[in-house]
C-alpha positions as CSV (number, residue, x, y, z in Angstrom):
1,X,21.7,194.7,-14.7
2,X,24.4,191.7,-14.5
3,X,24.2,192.6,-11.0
4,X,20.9,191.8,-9.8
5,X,21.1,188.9,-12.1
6,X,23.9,187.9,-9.8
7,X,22.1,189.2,-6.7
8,X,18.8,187.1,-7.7
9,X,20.2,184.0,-8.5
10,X,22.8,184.1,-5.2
11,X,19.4,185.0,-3.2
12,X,17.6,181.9,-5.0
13,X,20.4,179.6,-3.9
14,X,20.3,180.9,-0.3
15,X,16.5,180.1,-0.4
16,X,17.0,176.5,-1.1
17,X,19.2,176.3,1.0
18,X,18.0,177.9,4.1
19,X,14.3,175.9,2.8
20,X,16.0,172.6,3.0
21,X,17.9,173.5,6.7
22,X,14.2,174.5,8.2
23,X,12.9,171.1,6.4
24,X,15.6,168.9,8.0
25,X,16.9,170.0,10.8
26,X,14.3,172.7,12.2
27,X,11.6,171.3,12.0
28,X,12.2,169.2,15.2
29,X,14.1,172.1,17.3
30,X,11.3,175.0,17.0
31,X,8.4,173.1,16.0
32,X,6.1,176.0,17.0
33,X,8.2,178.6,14.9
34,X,8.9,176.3,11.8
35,X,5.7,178.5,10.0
36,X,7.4,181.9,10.5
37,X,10.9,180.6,8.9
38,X,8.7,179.1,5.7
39,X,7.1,181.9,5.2
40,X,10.5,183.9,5.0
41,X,12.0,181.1,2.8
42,X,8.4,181.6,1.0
43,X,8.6,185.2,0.2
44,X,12.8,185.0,-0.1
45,X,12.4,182.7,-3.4
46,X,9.4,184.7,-5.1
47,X,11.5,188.2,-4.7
48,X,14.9,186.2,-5.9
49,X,13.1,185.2,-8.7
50,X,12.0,188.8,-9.2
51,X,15.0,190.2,-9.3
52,X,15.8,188.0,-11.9
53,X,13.0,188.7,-14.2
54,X,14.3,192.5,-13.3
55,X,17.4,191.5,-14.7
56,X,16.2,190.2,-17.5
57,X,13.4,192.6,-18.3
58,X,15.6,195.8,-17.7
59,X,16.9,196.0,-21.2
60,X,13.6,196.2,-22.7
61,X,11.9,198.8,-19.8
62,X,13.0,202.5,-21.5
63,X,13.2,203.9,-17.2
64,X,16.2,201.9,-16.5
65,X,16.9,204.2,-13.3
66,X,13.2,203.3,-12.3
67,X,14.4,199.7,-12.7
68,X,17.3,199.8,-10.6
69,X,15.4,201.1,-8.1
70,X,13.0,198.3,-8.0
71,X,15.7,195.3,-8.0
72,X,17.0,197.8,-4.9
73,X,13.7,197.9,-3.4
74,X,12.8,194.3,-3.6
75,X,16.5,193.3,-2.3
76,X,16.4,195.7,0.5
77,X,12.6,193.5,1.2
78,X,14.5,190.3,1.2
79,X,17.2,191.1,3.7
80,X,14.4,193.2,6.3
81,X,11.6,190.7,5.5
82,X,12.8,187.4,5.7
83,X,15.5,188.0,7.0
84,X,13.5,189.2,10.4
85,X,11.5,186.1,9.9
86,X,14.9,184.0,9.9
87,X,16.1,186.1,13.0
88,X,12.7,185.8,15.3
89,X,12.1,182.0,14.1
90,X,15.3,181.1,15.4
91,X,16.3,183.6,18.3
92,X,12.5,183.9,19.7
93,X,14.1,187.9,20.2
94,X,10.4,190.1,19.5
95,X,12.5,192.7,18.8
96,X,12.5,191.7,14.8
97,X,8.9,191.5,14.7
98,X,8.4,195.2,13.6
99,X,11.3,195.0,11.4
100,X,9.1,192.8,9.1
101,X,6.4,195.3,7.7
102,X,9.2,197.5,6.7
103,X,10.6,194.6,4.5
104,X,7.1,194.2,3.1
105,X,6.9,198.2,2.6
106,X,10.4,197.7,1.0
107,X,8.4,194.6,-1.2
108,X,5.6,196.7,-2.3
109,X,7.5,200.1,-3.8
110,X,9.5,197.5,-5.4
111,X,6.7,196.4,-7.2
112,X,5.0,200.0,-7.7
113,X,8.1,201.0,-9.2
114,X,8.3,198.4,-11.3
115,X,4.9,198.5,-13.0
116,X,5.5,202.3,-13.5
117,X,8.7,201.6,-15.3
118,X,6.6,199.2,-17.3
119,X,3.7,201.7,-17.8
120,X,6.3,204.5,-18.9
């Protein structure tokens, strides 16, 4: 589980990172879209955390395959979620737009599958 240790704590770094480029330099250049970009910095920092807590927690969870599917789950959620929310914040394209609910689909098994590797 190295890996989404690795995975978690890169995606962490991009979120501070992409956080402080909306804070200081978007913020003035799509003042109306500055909301949909936090919100994908938002949700891109609580699921990098997860998938370090995945990391962590892996070792102890007996349905290690269910694990793995999570961290897969929630990382696949990152890069459809906010990533869409990075992509129509800053291109205006609506085509992203229905990309998002499948990032939050992707979010949500992640988290099924993870409390039923905790329950088993």
């Amino acid at each position: 589980m190295k890996l989404f240790l690795l995975i978690g704590s890169l995606n962490a770094f991009l979120s501070v990172a992409l956080g402080a480029f909306g804070a200081h330099y978007l913020k003035q250049r799509i003042p109306d879209k500055i909301d949909v970009f936090q919100t994908g910095v938002q949700y891109h920092m609580i699921h990098a955390i997860a998938l370090i807590l995945i990391a962590l927690l892996s070792d102890k969870l007996a349905n290690s395959s269910m694990v793995n599917a999570s961290g897969w789950a929630i990382f696949i959620g990152i890069i459809l979620f906010s990533g869409s929310l990075y992509a129509l914040s800053l291109t205006g394209l609506k085509f992203f737009g229905p990309i998002t609910p499948l990032g939050g689909l992707s979010f949500l098994v992640g988290w099924i599958l993870l409390a039923v590797a905790a329950y088993k």
